[in-house]
N, C-alpha and C positions, 0 to 999 in steps of 0.2 A: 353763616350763623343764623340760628333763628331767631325769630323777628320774637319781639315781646308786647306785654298786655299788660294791663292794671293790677291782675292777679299777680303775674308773675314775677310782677318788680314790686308789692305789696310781698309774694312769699320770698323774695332773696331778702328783703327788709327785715322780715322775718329771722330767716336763717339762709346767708347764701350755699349752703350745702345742697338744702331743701329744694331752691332753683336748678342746681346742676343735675340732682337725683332726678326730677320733674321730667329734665328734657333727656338727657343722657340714661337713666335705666328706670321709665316708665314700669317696666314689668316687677317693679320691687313696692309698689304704691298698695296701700293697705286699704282698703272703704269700708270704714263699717258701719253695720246698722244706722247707728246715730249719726252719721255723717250723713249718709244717705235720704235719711229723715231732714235733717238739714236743708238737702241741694234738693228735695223735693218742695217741701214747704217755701222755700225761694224762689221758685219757681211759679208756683201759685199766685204767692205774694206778688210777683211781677205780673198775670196776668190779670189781675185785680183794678191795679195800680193803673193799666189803660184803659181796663173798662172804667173807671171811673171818670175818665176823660178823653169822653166820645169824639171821634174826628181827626182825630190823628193817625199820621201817616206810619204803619208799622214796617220796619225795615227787617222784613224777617226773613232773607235770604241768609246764608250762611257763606256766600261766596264772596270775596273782600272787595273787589273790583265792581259790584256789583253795588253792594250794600254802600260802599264810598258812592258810587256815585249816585244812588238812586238818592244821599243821603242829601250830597250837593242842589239834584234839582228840588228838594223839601225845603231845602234855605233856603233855594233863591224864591223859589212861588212864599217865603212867608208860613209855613207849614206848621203845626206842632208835629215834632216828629217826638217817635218811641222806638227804643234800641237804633239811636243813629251811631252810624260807621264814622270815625275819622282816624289816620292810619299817616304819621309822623315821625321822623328819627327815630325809622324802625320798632314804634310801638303803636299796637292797634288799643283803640279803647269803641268799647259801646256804649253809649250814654241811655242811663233808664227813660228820661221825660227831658224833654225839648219843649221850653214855652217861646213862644214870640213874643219881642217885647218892643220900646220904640224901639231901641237903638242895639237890640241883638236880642240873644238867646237866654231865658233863665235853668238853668241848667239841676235837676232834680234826680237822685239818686236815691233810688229805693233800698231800703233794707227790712228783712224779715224779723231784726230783735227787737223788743222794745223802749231803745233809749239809742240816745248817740256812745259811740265806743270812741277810743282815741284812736285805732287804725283808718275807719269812716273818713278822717281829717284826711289824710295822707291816700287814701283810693281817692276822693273826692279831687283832691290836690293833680293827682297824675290826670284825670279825667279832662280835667280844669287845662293843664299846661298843653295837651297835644291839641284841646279844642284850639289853645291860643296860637299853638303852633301853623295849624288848619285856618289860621283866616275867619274863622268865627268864635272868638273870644266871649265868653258864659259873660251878663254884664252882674249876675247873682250863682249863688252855689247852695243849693239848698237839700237836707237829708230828711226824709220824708221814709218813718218806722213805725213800725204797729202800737197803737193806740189800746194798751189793754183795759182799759176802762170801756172799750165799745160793746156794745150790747148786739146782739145779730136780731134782727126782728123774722127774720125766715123768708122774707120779702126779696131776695136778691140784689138789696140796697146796702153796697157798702160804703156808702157815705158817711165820714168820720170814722171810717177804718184806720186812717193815719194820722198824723202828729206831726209836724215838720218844723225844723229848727233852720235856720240859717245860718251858712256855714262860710261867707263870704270872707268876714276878719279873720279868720283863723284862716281858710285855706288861699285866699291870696298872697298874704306874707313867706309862704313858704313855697309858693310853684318855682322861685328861681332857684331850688333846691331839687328839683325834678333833674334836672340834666345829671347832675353830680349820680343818682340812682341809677339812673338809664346808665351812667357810665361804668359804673360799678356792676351792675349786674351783669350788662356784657364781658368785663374782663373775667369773671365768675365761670359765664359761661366758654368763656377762648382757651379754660384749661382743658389741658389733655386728662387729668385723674382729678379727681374729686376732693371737695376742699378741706383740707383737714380740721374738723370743727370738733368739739368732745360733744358730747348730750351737756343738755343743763335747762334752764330755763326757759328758755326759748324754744323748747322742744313743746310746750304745750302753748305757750302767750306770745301770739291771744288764739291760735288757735290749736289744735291736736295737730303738730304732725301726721301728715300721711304714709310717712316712713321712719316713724319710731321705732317700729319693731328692728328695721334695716340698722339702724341706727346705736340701739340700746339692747343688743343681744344679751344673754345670760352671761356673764364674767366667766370664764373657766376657772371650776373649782372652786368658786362663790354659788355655795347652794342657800344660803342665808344671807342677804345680804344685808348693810346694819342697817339700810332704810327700811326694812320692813317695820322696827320700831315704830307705833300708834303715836302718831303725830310728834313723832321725834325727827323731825328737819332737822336742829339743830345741834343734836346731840350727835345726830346721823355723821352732820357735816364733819364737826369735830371729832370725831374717831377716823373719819376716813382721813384728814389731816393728819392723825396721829400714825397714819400706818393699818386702821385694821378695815379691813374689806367683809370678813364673813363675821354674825354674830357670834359663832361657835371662838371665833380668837379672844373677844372683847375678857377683860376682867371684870368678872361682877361688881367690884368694887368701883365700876365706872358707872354705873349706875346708879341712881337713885328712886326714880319713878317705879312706884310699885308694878304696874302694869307693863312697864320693860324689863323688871327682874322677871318678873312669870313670864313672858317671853322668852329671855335668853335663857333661865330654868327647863322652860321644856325641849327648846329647840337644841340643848345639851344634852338633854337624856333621849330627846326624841320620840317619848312618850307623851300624851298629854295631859291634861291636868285640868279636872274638874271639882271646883269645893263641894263640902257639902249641902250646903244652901241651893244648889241650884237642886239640889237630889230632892233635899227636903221641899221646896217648894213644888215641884213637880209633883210628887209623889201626894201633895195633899188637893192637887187638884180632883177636884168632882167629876161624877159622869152624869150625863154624857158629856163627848168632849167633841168642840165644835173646828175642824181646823182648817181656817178661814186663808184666802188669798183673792186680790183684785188682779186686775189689768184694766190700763185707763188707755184714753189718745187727747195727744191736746195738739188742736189744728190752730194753725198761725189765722187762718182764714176762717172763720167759724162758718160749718155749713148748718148748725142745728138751731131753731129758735131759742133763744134767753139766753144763752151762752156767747162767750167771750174769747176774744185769743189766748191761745194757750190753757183756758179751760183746761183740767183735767181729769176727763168725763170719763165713767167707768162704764166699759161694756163689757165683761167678762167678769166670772166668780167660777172658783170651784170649792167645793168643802165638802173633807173626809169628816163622818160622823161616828165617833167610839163612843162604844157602849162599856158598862159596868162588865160582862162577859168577854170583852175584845174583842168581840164583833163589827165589823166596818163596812159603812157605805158609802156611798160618793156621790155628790151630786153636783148638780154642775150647769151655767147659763152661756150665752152667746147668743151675742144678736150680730148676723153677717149682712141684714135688710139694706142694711145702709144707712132707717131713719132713728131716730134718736132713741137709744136702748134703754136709759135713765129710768125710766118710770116700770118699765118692765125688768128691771136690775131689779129695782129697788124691792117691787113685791115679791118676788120669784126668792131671793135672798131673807127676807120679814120671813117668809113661808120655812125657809130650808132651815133655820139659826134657832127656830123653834124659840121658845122665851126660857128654858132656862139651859143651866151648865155654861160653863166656860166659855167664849169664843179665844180658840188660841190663834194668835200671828205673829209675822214677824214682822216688826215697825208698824207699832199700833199708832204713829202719829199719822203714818198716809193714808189707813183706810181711813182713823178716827173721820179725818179732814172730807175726804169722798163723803163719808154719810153726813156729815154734819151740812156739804151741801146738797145732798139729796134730799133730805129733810127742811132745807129752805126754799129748793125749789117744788116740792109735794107736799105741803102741808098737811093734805087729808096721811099723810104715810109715818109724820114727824114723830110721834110718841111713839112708835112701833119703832123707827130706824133710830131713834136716838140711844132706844132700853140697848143698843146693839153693843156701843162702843163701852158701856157699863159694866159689861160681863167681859170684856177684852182681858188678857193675859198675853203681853208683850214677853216673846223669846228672846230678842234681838240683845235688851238688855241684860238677862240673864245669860245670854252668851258671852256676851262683855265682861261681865264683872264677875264670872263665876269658871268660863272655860275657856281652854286655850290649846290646840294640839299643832304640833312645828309644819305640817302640809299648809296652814293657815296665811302662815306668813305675813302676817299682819293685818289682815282682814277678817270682819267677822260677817263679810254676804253671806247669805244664806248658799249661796254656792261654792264657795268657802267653804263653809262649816260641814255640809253635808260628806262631800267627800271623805271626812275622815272618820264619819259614822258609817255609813252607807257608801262604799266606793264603787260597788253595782251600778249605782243610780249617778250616770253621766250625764251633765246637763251636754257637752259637746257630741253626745249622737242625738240628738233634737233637730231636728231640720230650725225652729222657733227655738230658742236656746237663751234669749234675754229679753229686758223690756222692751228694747229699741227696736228689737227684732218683732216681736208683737206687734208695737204701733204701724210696723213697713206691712208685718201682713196681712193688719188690720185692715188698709189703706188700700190692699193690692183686694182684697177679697170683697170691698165693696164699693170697687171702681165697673163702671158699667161696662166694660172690656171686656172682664176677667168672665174665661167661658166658665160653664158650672160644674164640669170635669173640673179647672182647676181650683173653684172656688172650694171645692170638697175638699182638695188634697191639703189647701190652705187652712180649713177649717179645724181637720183632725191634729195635724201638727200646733195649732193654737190651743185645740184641748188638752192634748197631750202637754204642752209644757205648761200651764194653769194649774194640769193636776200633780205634776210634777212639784211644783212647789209645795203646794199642798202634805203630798206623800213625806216631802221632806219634811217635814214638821213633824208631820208623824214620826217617820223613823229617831227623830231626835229626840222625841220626847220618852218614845221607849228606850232608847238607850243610855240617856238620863237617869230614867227610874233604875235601869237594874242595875248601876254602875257601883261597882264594888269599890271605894278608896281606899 
């Protein structure tokens, strides 16, 4: 049988399906972008974490026999160890920070979010029970997470990077709860097929499954299904109680939220449906027309001065510019340097958005926010970046409360929406194809690795989808205007 980890009795706790999937058909595990962004950023954050705490002995072999033992002669000399090995009733744990103390070890568990979560108890807990099993029993448990209140001075000093909470009452009362896990996840693991679990909750909390997809295939012959409903959980639930699966079954008369009748109205006729208010506002916007889109990255580990974890700093702009004749141009920033592109956003953008007409986007609350701090941190730039978000014309809600076509399916992204104006314009042939995807290429293109062949090839796929959103505005806003009701 194979042996297990903190992870891995953390994912049967989770869902024991999830663990069987894990070990038994690895090849069905999904990683995306944002996951990826995740386990990079944690990674980071772990190596921070020792530099901050010079002299310690790093156990960074990856071979168990190895790592156990080099991890024993670190106890006995008295050592602060980081990533120590201890490997117990068939489960290995690595421990982030190892302090000496009189009478043992203080046992410190890094994490990349910013607060303690309720799983942190329970990894913390397993960590905790196999040290005790190992003969060196933690005489503390402490969780030690990003501090977003810290400021980066640019100095390479992340002192008061972290926050740490002690986590000793909580996770000692429950380690004699450990064994009962380990034993459960094994028997999990001793089946010949797969556990039979439905999808439900647990498929995302606390985190995304990695094999949701495996999991929560399309229903056959449920091409609507009644959860696409905008924030109808509940209503969801209760029909699917009653028997109905697809929206096309439901009786209108089960409805009441206006915003669900226009849903199950279109997704009936299969046509979509746009009032006239969205036409009429459209239609009386001015020229020129400014049509605006960001891309930010927000590092756990802040590498730029005056910034913050999580920060999220805009390095990208692209905007198509319509004239009174329908004449269009494009323009467009990137900074792949590596150093802080903020200040060159900020004028290159002032320059492009000109002072008057429109700026159109979608979800005028995240650029608003971007400029409102580019303007606290450039003050010489402040009255110029602020006139910006003045002139804004948010689509997003106009999409909301005004259209709706059944491809949508319950969402109004701008990826979403597009397809059913514009079905040319794919975001899935995009090598860069979503945010998360952005911030990875952002990250890979200016890492001191990346040769400048690829940095290129990384570059144009980042422009290409920046302008891509962009276009999509465009296309929606003419097709808006000419839309016959």
């Amino acid at each position: 049988m194979a042996s297990l980890s903190k992870s891995k009795i953390i994912a049967h706790r989770q869902c024991p399906k999830r663990l069987w999937l894990q070990i038994n058909r690895p090849e069905l595990i999904e990683i995306s972008a944002a996951t990826q962004v995740r386990f990079d950023e944690g990674n980071k954050v772990g190596d921070i974490a020792r530099q901050n705490y010079p002299g310690g002995v790093f156990i960074e072999t990856l071979n168990r026999a190895e790592a156990i033992a080099q991890t024993k002669e670190a106890v006995t000399k008295r050592q602060t160890i980081f990533e120590g090995a201890f490997f117990e009733e068939n489960v290995m744990i690595r421990a982030d920070l190892l302090f000496p103390e009189n009478d043992g070890y203080r046992l410190v568990e890094v994490k990349s979010s910013t607060g303690v979560k309720s799983y942190h108890v329970d990894d913390v807990t397993v960590q905790s029970w196999v040290m005790e099993k190992a003969g060196c029993s933690p005489t503390s448990m402490t969780l030690a997470y990003i501090n977003n209140k810290f400021v980066y001075q640019g100095d390479g000093n992340y002192e008061g990077l972290f926050a740490e909470t002690d986590l000793s009452n909580q996770v000692k009362p429950n380690m004699s709860q450990v064994q009962s896990w380990v034993d459960a996840a094994e028997k999990t693991l001793a089946l010949t097929v797969e556990p039979a679990i439905a999808p439900g909750e647990q498929c995302t909390d606390p985190f995304t499954c990695d094999f949701i997809g495996y999991c929560s295939p399309p229903e056959e012959g449920v091409e609507y299904p009644v959860e696409i409903l905008p924030y109808g959980k509940a209503i969801a639930s209760e029909l699917r109680g009653d028997g109905y699966k697809d929206l096309r079954e439901v009786p209108a008369d089960r409805l009441s939220n206006p915003k669900h009748l226009k849903v199950h109205t279109a997704t009936l006729s299969g046509n979509a449906i746009l009032e006239q208010e969205a036409i009429s506002q459209i239609q009386a916007l001015p020229y020129p027309r400014y049509y605006l889109d960001f891309e930010t990255i927000g590092f756990a580990v802040p590498i730029w001065a005056g910034t913050r974890p999580y920060m999220q700093l805009p390095f990208q702009w692209s905007c198509h510019i319509e004239q009174t004749d329908g004449s269009m141009a494009h323009k467009e920033f990137l900074d792949l340097s590596g150093n802080d592109p903020r200040e060159m956003f900020a004028k290159t953008l002032i320059e492009a958005v000109s002072k008057d007409g429109p700026v159109i986007v979608y979800n005028a609350g995240f650029e608003g926010a971007r400029i409102k701090e580019l303007a606290a941190t450039f003050p010489h730039l402040a009255s110029e970046l602020l006139a910006i978000p003045e002139r804004f014309f948010d689509l997003l809600p106009l999409a909301r409360n005004y259209y709706y076509h059944p491809d949508m399916k319950g969402s109004w992204s701008i990826k979403d929406v597009l397809p059913t104006i514009a079905p040319e314009l794919d975001y899935a042939n995009l090598e860069v194809s979503d945010g998360a995807m952005a911030q990875e290429a952002y990250k890979e293109a200016i890492h001191s690795q990346t040769t400048p062949e690829r940095k290129e090839v990384v570059r144009r796929a980042m422009l290409k989808y920046c302008e891509q959103d962009t276009i999509a505005m465009v296309k929606i806003v003419s097709a808006w205007s000419d839309y016959s009701t």
